[in-house]
PyMOL commands that place a pseudoatom at each C-alpha (Angstrom):
pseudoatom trace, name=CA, resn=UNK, resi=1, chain=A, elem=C, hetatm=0, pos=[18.792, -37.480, 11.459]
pseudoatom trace, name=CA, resn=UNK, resi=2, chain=A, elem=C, hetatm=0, pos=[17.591, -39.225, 8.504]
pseudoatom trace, name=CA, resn=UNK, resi=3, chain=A, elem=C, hetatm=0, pos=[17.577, -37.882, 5.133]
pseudoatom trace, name=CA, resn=UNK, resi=4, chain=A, elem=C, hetatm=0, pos=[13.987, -37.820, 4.597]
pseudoatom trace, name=CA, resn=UNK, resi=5, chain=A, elem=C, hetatm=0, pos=[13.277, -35.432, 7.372]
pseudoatom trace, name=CA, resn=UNK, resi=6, chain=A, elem=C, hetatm=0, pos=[15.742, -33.124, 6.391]
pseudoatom trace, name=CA, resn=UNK, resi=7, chain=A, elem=C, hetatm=0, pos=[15.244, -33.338, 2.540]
pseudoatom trace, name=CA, resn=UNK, resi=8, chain=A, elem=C, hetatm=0, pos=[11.991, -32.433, 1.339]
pseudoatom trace, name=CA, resn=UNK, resi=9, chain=A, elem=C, hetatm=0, pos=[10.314, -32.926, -2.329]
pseudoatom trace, name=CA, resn=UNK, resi=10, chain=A, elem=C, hetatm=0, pos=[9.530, -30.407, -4.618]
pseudoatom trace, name=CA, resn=UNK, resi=11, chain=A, elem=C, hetatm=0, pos=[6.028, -30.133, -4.163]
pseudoatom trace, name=CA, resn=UNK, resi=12, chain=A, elem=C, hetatm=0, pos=[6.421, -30.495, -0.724]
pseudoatom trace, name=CA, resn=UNK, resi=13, chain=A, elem=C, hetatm=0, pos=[8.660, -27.021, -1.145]
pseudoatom trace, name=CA, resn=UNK, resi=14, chain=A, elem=C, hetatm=0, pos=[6.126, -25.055, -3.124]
pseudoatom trace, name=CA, resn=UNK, resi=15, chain=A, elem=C, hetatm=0, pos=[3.791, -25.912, -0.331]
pseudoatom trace, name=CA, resn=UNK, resi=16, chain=A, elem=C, hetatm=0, pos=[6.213, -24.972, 2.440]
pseudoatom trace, name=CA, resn=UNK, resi=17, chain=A, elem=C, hetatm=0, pos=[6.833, -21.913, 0.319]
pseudoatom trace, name=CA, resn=UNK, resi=18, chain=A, elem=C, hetatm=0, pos=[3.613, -21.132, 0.092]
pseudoatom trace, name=CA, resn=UNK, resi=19, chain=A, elem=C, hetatm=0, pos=[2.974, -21.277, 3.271]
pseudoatom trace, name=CA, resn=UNK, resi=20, chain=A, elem=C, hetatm=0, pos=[5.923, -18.918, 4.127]
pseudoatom trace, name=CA, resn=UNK, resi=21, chain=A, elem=C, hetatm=0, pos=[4.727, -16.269, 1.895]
pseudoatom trace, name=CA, resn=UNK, resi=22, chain=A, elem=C, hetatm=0, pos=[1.317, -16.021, 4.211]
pseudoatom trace, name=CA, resn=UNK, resi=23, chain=A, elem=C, hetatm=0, pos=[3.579, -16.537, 7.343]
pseudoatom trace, name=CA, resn=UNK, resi=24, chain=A, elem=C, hetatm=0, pos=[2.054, -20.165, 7.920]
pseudoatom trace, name=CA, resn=UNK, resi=25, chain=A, elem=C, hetatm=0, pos=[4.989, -21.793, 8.299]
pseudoatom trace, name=CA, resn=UNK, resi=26, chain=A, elem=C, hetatm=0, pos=[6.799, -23.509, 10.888]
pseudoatom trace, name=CA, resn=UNK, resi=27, chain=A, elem=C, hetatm=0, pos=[10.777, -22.668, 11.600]
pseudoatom trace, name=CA, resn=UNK, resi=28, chain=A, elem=C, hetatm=0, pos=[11.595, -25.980, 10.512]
pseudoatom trace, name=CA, resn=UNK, resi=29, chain=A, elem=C, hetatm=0, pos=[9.493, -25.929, 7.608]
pseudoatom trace, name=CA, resn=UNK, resi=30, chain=A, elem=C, hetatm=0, pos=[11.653, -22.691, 6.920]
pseudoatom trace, name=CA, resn=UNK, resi=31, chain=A, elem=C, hetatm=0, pos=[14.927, -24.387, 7.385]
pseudoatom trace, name=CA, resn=UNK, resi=32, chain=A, elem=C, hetatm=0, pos=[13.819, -27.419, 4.965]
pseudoatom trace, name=CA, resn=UNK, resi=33, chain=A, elem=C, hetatm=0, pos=[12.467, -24.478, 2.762]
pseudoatom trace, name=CA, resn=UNK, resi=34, chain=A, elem=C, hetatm=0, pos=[16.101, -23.089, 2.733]
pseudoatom trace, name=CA, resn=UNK, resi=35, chain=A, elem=C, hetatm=0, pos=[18.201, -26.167, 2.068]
pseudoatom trace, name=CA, resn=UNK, resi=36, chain=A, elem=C, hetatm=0, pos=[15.874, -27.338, -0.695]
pseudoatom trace, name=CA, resn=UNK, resi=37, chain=A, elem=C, hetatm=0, pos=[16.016, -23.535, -1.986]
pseudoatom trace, name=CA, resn=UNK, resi=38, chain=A, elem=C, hetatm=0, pos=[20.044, -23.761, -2.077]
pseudoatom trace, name=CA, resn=UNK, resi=39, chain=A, elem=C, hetatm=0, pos=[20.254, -26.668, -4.367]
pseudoatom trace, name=CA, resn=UNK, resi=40, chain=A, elem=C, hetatm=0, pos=[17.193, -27.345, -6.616]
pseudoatom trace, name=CA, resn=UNK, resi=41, chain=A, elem=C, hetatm=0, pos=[16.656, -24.808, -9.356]
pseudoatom trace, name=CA, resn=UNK, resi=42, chain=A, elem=C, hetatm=0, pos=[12.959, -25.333, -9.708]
pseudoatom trace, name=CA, resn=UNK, resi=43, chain=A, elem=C, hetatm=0, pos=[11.895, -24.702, -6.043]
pseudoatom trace, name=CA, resn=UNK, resi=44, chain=A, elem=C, hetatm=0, pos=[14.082, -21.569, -6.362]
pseudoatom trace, name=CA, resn=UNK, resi=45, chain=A, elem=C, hetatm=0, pos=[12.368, -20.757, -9.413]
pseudoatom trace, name=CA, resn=UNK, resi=46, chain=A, elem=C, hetatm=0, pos=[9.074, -21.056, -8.294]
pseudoatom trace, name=CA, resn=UNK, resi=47, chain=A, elem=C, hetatm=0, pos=[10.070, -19.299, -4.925]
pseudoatom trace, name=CA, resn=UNK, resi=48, chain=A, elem=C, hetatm=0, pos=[10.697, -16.050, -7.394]
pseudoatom trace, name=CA, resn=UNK, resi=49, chain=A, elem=C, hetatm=0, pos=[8.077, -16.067, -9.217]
pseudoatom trace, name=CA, resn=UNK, resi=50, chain=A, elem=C, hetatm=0, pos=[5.770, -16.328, -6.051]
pseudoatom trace, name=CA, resn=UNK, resi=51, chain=A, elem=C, hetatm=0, pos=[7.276, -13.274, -4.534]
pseudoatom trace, name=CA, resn=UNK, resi=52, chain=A, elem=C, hetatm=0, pos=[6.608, -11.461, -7.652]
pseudoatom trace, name=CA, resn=UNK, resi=53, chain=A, elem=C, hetatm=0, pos=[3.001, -12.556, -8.145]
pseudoatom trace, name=CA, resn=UNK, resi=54, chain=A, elem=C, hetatm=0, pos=[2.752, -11.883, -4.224]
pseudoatom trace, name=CA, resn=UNK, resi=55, chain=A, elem=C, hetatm=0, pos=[4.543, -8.247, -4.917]
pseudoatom trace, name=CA, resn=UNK, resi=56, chain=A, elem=C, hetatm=0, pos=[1.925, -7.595, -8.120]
pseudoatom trace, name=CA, resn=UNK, resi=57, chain=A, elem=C, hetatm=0, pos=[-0.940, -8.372, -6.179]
pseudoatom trace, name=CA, resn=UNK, resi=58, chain=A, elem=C, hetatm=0, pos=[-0.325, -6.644, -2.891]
pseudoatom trace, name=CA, resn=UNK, resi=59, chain=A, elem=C, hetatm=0, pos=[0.037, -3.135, -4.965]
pseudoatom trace, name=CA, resn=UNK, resi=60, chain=A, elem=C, hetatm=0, pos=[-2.740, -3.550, -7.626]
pseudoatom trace, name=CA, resn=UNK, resi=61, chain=A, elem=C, hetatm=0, pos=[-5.051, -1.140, -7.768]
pseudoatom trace, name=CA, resn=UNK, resi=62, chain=A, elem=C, hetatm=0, pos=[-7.784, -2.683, -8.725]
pseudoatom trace, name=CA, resn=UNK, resi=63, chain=A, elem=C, hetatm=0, pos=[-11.251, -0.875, -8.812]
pseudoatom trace, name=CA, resn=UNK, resi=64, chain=A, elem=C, hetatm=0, pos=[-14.731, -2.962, -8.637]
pseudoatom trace, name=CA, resn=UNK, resi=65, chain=A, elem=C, hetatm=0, pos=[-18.214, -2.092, -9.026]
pseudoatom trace, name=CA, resn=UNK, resi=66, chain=A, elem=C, hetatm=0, pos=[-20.051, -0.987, -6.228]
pseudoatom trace, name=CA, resn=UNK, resi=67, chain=A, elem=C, hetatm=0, pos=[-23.173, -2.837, -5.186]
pseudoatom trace, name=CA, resn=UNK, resi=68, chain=A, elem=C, hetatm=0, pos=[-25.193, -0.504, -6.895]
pseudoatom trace, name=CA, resn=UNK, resi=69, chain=A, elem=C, hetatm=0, pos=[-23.621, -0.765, -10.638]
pseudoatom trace, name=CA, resn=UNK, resi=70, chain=A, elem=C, hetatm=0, pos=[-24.004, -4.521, -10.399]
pseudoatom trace, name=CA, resn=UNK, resi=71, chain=A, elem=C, hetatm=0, pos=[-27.295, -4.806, -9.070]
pseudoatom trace, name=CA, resn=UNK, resi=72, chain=A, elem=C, hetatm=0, pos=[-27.755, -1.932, -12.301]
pseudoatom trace, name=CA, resn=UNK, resi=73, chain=A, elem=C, hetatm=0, pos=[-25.998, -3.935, -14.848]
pseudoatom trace, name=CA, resn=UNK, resi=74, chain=A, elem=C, hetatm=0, pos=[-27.510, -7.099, -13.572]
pseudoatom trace, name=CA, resn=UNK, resi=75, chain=A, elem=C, hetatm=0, pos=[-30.888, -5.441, -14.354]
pseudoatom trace, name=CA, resn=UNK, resi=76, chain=A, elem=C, hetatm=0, pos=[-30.103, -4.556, -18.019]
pseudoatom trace, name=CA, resn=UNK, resi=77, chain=A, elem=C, hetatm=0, pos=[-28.923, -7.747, -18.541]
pseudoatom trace, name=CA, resn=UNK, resi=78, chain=A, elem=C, hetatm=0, pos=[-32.014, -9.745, -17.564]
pseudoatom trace, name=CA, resn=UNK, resi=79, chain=A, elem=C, hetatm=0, pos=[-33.942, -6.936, -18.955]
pseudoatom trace, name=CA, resn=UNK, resi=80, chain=A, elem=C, hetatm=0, pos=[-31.906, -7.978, -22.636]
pseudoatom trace, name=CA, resn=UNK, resi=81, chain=A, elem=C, hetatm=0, pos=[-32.598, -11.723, -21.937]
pseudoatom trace, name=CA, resn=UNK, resi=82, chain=A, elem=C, hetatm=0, pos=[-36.028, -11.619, -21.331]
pseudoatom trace, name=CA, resn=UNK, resi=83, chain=A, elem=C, hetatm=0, pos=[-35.980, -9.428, -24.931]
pseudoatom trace, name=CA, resn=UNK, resi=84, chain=A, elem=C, hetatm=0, pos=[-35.107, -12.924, -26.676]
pseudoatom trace, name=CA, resn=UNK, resi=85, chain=A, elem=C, hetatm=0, pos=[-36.867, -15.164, -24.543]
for i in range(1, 85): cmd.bond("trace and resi %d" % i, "trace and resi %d" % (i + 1))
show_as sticks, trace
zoom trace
């Protein structure tokens, strides 16, 4: 096997790891993943910190406005501009 199949850069790991987070990527894109992951600091790094941000943003609770308020607050606002128009 030659080496660059088997070793992979590291923006070709943040890729592959971003892939793995959504469940996009291949089993050998996983094993790559994993021997890139158990030597290079960086990749394992940014592995981390995209399981936390992944982790953050799967439980936020995070409340919108309704159709209704925006189409509202989009009203006022035009309603302002056109004041100073």
């Amino acid at each position: 096997m030659k080496k660059r199949y088997l070793f992979i850069s590291c923006e070709e790991a943040k890729h592959i790891c971003d892939k793995s987070q959504y469940g996009e990527a291949t089993g050998w894109e996983r094993i790559k993943l994993a021997l890139r992951l158990s030597w290079c600091h960086v990749t394992r790094s940014y592995s981390t910190k995209n399981k936390k941000l992944s982790n953050v943003m799967a439980n936020a609770e995070v409340d919108c406005l309704k159709n209704e308020e925006r189409k509202k607050l989009k009203q006022q606002f035009e309603e302002e501009l056109a004041k100073y128009q």
